[in-house]
PyMOL Python script that loads the backbone (N, CA, C, O; Angstrom):
from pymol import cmd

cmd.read_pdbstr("""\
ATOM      1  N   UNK A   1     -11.656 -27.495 -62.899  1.00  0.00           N
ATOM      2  CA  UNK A   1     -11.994 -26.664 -63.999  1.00  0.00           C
ATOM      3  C   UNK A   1     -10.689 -26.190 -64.625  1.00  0.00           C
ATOM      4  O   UNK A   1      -9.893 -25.623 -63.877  1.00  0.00           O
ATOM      5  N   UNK A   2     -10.387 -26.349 -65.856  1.00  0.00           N
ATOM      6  CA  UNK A   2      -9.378 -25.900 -66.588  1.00  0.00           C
ATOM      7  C   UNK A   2      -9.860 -24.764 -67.576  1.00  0.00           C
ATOM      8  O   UNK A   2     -11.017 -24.350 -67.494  1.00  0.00           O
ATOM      9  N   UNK A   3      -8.935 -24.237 -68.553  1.00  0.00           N
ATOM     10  CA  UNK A   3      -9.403 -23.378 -69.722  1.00  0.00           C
ATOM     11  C   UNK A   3      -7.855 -23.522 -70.754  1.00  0.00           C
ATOM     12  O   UNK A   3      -6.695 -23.207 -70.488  1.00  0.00           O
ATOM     13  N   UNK A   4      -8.378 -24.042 -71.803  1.00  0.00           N
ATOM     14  CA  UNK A   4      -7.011 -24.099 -72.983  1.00  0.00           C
ATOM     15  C   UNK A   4      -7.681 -22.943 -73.816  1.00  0.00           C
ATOM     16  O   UNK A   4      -8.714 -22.907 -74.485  1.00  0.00           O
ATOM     17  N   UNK A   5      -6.639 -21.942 -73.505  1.00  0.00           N
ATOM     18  CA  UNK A   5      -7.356 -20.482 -74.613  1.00  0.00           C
ATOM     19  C   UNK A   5      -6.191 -20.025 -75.435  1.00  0.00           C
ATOM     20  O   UNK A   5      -5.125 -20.375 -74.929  1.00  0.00           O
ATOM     21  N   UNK A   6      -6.069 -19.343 -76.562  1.00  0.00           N
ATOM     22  CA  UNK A   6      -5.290 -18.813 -77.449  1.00  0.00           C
ATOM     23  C   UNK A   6      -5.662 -17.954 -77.593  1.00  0.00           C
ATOM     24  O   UNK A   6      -6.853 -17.648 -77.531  1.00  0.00           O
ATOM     25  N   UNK A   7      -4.470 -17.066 -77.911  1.00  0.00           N
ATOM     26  CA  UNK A   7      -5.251 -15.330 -78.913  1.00  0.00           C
ATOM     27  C   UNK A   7      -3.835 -15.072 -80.054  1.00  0.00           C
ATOM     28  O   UNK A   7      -2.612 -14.969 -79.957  1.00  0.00           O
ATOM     29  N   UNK A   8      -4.907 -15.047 -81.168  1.00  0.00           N
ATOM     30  CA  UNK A   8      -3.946 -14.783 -81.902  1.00  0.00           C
ATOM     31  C   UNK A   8      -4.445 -13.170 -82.598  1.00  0.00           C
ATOM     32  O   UNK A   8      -5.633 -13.017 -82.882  1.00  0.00           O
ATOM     33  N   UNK A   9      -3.704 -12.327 -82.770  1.00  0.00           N
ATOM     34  CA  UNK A   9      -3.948 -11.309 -83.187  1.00  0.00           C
ATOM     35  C   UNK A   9      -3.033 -11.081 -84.238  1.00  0.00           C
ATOM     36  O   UNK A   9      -2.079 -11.836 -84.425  1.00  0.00           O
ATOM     37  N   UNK A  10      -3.364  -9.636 -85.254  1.00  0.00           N
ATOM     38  CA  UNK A  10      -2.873  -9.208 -86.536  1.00  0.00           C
ATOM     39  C   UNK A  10      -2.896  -7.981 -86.636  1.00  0.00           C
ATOM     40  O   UNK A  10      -3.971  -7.527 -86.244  1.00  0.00           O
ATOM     41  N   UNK A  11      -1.954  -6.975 -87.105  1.00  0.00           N
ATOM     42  CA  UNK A  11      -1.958  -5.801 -87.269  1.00  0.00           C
ATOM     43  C   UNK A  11      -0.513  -5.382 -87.218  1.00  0.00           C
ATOM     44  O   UNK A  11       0.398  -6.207 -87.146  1.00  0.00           O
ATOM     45  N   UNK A  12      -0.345  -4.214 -87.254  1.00  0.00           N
ATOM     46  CA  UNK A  12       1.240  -3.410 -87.093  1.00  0.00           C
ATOM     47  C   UNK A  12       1.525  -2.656 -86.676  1.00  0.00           C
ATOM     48  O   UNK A  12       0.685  -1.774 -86.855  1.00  0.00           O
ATOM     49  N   UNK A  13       2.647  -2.193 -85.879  1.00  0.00           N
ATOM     50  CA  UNK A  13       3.128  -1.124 -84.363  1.00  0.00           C
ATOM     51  C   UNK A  13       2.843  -0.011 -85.368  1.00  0.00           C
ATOM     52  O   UNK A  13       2.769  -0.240 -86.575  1.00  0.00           O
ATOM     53  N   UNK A  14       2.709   1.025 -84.910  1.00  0.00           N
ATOM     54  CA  UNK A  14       2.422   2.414 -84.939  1.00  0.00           C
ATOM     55  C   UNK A  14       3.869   2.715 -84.720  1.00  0.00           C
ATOM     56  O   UNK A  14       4.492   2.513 -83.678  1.00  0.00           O
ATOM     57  N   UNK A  15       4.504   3.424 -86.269  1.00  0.00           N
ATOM     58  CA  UNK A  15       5.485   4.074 -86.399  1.00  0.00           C
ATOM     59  C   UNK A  15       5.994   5.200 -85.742  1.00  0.00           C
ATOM     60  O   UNK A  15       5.455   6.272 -86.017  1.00  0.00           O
ATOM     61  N   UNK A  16       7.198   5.193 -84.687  1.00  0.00           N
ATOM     62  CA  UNK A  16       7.228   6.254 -83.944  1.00  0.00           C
ATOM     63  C   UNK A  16       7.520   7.421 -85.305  1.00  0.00           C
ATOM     64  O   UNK A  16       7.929   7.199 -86.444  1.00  0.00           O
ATOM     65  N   UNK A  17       7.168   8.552 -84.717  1.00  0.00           N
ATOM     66  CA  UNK A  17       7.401   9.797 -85.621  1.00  0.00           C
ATOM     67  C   UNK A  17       8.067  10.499 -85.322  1.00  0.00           C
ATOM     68  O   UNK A  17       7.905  10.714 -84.121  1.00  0.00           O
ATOM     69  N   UNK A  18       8.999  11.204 -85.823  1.00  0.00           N
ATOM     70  CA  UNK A  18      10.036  11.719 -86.156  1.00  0.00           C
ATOM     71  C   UNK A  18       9.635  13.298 -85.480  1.00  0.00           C
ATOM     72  O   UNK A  18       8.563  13.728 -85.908  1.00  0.00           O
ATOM     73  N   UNK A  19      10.218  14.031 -84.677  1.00  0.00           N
ATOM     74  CA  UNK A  19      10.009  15.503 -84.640  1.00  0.00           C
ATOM     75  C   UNK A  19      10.774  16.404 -85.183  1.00  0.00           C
ATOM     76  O   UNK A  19      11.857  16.342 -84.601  1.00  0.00           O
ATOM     77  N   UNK A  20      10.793  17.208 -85.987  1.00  0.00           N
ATOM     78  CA  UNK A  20      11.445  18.185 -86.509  1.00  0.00           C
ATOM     79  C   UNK A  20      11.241  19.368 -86.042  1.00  0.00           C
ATOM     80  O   UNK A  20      10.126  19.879 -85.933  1.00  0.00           O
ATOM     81  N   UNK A  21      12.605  20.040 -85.645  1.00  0.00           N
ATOM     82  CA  UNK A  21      12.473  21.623 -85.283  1.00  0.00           C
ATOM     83  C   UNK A  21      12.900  22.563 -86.216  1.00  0.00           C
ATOM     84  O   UNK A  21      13.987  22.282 -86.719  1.00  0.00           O
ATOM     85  N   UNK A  22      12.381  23.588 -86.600  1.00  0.00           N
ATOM     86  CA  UNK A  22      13.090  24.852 -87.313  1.00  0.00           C
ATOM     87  C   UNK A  22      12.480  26.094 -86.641  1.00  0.00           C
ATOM     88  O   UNK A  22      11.564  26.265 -85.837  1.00  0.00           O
ATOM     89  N   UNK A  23      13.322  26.870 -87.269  1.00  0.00           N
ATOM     90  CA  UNK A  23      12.894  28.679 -86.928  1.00  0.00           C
ATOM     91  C   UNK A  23      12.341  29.603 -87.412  1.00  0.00           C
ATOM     92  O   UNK A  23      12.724  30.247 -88.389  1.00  0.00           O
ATOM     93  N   UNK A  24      10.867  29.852 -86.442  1.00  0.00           N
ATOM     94  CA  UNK A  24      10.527  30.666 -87.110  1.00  0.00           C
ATOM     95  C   UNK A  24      10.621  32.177 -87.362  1.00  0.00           C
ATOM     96  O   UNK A  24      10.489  32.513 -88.539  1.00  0.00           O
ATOM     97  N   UNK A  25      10.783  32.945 -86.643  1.00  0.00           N
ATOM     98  CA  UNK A  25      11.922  33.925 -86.554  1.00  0.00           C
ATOM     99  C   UNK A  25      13.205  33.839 -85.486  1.00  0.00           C
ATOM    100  O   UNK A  25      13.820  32.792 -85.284  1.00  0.00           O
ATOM    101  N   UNK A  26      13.553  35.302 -84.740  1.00  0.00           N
ATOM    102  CA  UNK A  26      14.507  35.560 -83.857  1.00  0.00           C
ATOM    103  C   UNK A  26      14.206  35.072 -82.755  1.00  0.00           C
ATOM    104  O   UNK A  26      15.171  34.960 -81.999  1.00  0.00           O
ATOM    105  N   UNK A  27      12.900  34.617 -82.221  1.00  0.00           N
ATOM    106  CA  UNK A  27      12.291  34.996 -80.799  1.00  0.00           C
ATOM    107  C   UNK A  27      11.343  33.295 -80.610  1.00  0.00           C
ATOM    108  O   UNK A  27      10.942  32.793 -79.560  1.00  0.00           O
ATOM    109  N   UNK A  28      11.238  32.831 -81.815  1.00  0.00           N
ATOM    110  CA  UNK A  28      10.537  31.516 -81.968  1.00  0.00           C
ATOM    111  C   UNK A  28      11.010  30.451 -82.617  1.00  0.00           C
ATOM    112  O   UNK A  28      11.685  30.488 -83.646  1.00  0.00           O
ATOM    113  N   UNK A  29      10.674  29.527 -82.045  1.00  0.00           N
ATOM    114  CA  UNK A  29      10.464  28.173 -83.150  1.00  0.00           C
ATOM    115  C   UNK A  29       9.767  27.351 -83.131  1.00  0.00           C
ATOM    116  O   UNK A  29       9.112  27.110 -82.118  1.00  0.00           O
ATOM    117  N   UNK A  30       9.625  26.363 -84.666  1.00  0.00           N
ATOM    118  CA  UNK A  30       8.596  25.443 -84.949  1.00  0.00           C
ATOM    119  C   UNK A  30       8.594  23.771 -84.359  1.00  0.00           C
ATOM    120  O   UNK A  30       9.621  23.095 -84.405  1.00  0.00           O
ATOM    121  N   UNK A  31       7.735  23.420 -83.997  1.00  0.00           N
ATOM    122  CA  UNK A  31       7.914  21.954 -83.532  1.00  0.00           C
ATOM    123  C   UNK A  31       7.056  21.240 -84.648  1.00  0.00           C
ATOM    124  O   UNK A  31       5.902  21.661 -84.736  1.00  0.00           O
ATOM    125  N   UNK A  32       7.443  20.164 -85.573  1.00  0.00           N
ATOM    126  CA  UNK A  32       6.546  19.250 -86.562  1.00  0.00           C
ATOM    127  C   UNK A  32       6.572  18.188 -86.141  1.00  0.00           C
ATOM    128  O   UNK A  32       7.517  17.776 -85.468  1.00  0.00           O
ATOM    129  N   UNK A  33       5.480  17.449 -86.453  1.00  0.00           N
ATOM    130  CA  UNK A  33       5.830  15.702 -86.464  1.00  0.00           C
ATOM    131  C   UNK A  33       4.064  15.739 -87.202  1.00  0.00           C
ATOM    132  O   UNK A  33       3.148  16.562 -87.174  1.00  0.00           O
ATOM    133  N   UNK A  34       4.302  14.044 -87.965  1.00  0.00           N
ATOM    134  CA  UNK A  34       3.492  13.931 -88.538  1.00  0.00           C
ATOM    135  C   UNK A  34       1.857  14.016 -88.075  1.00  0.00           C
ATOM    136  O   UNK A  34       1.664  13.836 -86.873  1.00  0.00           O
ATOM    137  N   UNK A  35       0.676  14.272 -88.914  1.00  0.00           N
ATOM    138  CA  UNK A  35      -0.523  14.592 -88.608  1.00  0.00           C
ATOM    139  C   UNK A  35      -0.815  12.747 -88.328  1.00  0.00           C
ATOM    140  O   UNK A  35      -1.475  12.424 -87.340  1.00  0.00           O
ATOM    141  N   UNK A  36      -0.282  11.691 -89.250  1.00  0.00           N
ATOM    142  CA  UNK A  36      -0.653   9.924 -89.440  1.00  0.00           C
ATOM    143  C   UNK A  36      -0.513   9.532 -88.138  1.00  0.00           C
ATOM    144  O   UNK A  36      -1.517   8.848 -87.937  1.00  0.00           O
ATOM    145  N   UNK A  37       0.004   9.552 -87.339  1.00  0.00           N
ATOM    146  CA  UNK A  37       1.047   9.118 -85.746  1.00  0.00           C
ATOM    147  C   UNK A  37       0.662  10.644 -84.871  1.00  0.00           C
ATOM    148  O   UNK A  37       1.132  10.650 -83.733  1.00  0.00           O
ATOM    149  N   UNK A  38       0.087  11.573 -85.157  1.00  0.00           N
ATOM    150  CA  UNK A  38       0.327  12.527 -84.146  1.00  0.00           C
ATOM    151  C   UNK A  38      -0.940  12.685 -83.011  1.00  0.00           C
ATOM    152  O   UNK A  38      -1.041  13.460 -82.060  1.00  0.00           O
ATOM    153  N   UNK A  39      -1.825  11.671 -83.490  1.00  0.00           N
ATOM    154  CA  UNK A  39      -2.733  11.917 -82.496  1.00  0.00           C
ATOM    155  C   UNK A  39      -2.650  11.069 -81.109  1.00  0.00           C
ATOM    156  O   UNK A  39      -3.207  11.153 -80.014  1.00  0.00           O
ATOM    157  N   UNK A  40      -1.661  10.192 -81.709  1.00  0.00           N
ATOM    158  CA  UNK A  40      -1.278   9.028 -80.579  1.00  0.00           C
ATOM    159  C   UNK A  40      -0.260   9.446 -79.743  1.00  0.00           C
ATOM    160  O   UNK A  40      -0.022   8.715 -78.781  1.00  0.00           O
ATOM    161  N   UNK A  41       0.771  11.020 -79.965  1.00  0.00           N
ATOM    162  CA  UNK A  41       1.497  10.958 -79.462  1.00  0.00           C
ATOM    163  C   UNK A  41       1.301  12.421 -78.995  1.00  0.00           C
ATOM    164  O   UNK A  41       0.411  13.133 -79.459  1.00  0.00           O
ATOM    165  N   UNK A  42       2.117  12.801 -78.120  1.00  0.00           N
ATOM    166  CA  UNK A  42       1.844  14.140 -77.344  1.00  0.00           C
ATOM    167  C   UNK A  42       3.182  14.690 -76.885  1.00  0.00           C
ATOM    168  O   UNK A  42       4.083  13.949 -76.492  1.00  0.00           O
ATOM    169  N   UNK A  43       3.302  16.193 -76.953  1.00  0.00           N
ATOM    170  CA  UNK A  43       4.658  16.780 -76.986  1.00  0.00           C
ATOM    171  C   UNK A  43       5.237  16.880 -75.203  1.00  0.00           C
ATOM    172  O   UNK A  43       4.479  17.346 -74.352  1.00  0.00           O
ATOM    173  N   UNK A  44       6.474  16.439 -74.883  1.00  0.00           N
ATOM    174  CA  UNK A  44       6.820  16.909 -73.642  1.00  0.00           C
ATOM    175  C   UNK A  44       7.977  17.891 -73.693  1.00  0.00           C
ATOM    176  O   UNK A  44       8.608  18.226 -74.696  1.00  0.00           O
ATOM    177  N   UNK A  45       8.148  18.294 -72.444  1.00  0.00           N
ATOM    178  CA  UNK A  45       9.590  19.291 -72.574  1.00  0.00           C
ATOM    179  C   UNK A  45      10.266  19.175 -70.867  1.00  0.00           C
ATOM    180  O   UNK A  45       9.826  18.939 -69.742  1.00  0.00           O
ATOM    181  N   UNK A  46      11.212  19.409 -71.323  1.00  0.00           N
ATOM    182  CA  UNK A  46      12.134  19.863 -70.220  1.00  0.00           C
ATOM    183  C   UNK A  46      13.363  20.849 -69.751  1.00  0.00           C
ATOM    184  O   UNK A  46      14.193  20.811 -70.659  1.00  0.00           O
ATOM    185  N   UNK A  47      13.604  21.313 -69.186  1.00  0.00           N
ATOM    186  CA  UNK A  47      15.130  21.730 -69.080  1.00  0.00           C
ATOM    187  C   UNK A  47      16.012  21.111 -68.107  1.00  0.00           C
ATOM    188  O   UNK A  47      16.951  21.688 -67.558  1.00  0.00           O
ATOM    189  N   UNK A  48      15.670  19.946 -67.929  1.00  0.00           N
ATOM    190  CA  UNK A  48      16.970  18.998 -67.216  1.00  0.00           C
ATOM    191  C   UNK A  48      16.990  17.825 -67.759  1.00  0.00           C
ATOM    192  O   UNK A  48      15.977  17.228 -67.395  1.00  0.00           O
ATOM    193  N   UNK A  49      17.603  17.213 -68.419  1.00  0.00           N
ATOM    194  CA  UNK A  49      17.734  16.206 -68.770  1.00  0.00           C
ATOM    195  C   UNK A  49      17.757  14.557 -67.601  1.00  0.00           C
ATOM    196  O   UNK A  49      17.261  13.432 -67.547  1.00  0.00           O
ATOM    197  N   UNK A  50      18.875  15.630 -66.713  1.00  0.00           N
ATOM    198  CA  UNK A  50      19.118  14.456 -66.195  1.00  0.00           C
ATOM    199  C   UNK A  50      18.685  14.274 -64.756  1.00  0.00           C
ATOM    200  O   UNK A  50      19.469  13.796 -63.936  1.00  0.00           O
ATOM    201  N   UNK A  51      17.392  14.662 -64.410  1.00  0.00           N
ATOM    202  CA  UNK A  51      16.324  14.877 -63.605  1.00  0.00           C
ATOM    203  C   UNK A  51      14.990  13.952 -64.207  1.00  0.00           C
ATOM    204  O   UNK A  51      14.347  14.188 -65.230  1.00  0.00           O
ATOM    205  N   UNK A  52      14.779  12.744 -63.158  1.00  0.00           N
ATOM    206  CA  UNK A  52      14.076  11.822 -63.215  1.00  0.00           C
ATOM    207  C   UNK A  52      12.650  12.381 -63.286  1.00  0.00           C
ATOM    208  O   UNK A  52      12.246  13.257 -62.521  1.00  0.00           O
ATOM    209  N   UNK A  53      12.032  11.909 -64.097  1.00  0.00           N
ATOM    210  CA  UNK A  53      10.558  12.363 -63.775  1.00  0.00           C
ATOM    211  C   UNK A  53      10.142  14.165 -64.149  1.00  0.00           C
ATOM    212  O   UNK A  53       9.215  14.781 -63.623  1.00  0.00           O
ATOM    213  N   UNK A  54      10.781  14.528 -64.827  1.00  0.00           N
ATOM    214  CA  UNK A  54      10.940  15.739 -64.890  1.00  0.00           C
ATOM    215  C   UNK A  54      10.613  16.756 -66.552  1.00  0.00           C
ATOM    216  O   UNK A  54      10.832  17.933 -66.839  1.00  0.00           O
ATOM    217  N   UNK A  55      10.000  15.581 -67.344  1.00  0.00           N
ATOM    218  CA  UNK A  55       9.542  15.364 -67.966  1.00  0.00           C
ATOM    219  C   UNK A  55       7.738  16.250 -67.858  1.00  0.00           C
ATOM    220  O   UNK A  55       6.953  15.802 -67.022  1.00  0.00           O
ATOM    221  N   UNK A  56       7.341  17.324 -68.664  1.00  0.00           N
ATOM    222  CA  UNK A  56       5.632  17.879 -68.520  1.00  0.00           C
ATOM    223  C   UNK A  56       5.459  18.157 -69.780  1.00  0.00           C
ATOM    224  O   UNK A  56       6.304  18.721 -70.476  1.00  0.00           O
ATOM    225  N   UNK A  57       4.160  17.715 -70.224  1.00  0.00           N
ATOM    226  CA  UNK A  57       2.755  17.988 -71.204  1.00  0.00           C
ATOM    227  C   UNK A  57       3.516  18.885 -71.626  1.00  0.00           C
ATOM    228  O   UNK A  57       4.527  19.003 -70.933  1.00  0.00           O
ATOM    229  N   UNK A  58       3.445  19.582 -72.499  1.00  0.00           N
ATOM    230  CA  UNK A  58       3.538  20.880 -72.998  1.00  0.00           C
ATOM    231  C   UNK A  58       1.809  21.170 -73.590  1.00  0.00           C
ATOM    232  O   UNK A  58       1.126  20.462 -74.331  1.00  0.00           O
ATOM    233  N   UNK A  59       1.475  22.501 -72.917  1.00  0.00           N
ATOM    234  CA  UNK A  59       0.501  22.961 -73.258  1.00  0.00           C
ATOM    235  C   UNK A  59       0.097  23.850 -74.459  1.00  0.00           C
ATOM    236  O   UNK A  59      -0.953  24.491 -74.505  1.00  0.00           O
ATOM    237  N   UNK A  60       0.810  23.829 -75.188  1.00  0.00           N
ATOM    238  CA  UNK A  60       0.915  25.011 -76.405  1.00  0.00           C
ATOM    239  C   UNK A  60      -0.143  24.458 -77.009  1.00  0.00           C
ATOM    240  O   UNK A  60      -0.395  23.287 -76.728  1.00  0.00           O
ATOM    241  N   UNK A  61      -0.823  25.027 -77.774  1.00  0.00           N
ATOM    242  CA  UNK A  61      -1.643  24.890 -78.672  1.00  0.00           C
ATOM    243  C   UNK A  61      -1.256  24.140 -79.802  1.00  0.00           C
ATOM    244  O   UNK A  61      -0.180  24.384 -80.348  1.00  0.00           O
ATOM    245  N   UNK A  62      -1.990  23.276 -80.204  1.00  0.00           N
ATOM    246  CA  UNK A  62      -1.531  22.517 -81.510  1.00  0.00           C
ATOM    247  C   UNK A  62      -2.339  23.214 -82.552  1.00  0.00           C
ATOM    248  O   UNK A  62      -3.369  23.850 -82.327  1.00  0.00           O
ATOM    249  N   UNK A  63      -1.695  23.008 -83.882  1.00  0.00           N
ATOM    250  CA  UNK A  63      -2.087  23.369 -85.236  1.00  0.00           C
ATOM    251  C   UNK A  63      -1.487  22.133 -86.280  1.00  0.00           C
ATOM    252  O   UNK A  63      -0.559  21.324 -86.268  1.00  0.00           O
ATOM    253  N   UNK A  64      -2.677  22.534 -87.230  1.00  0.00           N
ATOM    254  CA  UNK A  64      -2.266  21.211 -88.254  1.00  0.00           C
ATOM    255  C   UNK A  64      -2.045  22.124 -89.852  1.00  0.00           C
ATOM    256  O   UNK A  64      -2.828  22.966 -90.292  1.00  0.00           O
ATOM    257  N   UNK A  65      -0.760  21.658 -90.502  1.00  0.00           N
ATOM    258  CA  UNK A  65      -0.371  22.571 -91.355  1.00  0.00           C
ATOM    259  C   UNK A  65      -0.208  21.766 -92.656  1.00  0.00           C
ATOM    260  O   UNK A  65       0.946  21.596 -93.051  1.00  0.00           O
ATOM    261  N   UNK A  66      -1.153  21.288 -93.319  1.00  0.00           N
ATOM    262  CA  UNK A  66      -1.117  19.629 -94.041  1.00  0.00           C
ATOM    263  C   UNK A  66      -1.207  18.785 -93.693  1.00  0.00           C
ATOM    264  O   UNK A  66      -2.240  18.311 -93.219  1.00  0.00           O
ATOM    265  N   UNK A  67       0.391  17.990 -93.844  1.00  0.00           N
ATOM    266  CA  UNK A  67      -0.276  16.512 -93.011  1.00  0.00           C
ATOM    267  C   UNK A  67       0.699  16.357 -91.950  1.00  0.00           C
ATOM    268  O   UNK A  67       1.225  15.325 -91.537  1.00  0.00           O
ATOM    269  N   UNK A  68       0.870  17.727 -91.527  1.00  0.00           N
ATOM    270  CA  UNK A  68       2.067  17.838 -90.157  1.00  0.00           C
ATOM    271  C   UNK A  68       1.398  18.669 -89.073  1.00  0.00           C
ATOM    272  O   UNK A  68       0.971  19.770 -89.421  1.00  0.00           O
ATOM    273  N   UNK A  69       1.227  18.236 -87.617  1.00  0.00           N
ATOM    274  CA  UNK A  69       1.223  19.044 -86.068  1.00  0.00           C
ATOM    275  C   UNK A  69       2.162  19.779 -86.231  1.00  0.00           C
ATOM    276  O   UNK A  69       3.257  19.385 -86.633  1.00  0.00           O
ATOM    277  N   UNK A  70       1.839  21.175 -85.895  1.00  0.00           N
ATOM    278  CA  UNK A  70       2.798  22.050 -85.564  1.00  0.00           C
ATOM    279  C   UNK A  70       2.522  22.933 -83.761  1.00  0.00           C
ATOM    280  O   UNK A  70       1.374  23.189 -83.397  1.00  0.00           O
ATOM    281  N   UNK A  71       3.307  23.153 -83.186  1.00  0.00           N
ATOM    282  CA  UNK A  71       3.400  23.898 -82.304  1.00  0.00           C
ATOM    283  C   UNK A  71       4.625  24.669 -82.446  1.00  0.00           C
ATOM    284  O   UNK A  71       5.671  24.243 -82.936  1.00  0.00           O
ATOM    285  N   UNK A  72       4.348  26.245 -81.821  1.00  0.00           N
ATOM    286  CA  UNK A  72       4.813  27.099 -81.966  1.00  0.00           C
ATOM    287  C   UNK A  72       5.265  27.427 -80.421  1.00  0.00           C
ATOM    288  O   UNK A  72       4.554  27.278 -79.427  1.00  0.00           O
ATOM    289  N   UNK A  73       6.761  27.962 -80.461  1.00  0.00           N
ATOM    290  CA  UNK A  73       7.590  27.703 -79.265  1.00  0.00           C
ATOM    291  C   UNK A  73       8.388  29.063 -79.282  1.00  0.00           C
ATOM    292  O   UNK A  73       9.067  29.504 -80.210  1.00  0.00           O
ATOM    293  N   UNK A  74       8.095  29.774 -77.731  1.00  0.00           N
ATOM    294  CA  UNK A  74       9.049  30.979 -77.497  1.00  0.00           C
ATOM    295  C   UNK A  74      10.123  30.406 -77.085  1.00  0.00           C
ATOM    296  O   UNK A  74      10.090  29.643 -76.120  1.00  0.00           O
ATOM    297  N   UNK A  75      11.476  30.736 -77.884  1.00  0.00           N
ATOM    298  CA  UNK A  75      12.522  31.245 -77.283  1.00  0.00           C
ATOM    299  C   UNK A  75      12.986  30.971 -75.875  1.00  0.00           C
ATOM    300  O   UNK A  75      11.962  31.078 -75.200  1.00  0.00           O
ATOM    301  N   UNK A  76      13.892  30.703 -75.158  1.00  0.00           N
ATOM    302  CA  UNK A  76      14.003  30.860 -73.569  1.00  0.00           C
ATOM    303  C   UNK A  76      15.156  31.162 -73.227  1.00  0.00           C
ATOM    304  O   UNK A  76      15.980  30.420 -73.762  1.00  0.00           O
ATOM    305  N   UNK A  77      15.682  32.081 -72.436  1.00  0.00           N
ATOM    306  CA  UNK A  77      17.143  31.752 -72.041  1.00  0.00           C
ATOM    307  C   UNK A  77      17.803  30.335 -71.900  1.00  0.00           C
ATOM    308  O   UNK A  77      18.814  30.026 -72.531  1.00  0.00           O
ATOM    309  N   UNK A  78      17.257  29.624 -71.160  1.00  0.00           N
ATOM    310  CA  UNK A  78      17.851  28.309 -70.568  1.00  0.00           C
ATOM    311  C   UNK A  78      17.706  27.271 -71.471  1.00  0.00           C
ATOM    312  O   UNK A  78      16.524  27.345 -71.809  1.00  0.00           O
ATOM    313  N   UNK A  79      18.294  26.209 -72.147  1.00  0.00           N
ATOM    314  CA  UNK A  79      18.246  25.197 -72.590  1.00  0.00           C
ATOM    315  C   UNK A  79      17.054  24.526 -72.583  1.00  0.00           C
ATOM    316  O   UNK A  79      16.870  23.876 -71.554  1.00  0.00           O
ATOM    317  N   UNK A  80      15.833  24.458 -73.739  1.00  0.00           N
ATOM    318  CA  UNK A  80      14.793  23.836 -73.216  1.00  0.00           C
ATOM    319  C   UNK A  80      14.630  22.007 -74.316  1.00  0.00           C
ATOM    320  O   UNK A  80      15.067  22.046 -75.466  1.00  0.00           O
ATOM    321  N   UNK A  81      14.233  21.126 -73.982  1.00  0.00           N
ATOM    322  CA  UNK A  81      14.403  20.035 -74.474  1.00  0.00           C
ATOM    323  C   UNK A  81      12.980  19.421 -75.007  1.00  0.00           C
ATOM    324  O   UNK A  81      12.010  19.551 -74.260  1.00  0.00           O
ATOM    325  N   UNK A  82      12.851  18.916 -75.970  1.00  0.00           N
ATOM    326  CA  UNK A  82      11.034  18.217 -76.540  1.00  0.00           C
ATOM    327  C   UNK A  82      11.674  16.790 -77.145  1.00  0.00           C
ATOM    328  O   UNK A  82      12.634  16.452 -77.837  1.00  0.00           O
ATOM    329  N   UNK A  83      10.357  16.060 -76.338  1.00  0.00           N
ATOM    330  CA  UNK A  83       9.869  14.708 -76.648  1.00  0.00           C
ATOM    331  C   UNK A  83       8.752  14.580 -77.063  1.00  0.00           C
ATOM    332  O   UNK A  83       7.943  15.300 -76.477  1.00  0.00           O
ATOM    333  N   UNK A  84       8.171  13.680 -78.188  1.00  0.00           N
ATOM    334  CA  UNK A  84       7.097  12.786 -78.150  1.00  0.00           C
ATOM    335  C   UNK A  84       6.674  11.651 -77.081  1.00  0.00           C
ATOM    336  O   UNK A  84       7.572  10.991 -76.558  1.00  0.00           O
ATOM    337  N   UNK A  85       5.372  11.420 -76.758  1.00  0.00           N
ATOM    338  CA  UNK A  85       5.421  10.618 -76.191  1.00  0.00           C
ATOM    339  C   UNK A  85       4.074  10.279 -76.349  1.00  0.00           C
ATOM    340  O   UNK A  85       3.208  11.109 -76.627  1.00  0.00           O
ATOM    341  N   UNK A  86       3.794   8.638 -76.119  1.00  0.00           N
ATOM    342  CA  UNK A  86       2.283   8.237 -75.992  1.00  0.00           C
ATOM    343  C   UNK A  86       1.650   8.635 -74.266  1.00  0.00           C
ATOM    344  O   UNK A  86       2.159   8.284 -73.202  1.00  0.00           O
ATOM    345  N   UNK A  87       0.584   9.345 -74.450  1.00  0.00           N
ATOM    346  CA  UNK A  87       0.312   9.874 -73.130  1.00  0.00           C
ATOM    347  C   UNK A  87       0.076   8.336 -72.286  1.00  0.00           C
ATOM    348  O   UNK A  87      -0.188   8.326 -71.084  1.00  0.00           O
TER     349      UNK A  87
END
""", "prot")
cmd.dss("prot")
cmd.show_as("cartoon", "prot")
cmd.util.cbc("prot")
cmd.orient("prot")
């Protein structure tokens, strides 16, 4: 028993999206990335970079402010770091 199979498929990668940070006051700031790409992708954070696996969800609440995700971010003493990522 043999099988000669092909697959040909069509379509286009899903543009990674860009995150933008600004401030929203003294004590906060804003996290954006687009609403087109944002449902595919999900915010992480860290404060070590160079700690394997060390990488978590961020749980903040999302909001949509046009056609941009926003999450809203306290402040921290320590160096804190954000990624996108496809879960």
């Amino acid at each position: 028993m043999g099988f000669d199979m092909e697959l040909i498929g069509t379509g286009y990668p899903i543009p990674l999206p860009s995150l933008s940070i600004g401030r929203v006051d003294e004590n906060r700031i804003a996290l954006n990335w687009p609403l087109s790409s944002g449902s595919s992708f999900w915010l992480y954070s860290t404060t070590n970079l160079s700690a394997t696996g060390s990488w978590t969800l961020d749980t903040a609440s999302l909001q949509t402010n046009g056609d941009q995700i926003t999450v809203t971010q306290a402040l921290h003493a320590n160096a804190e770091f954000f990624r996108l990522q496809q879960p």
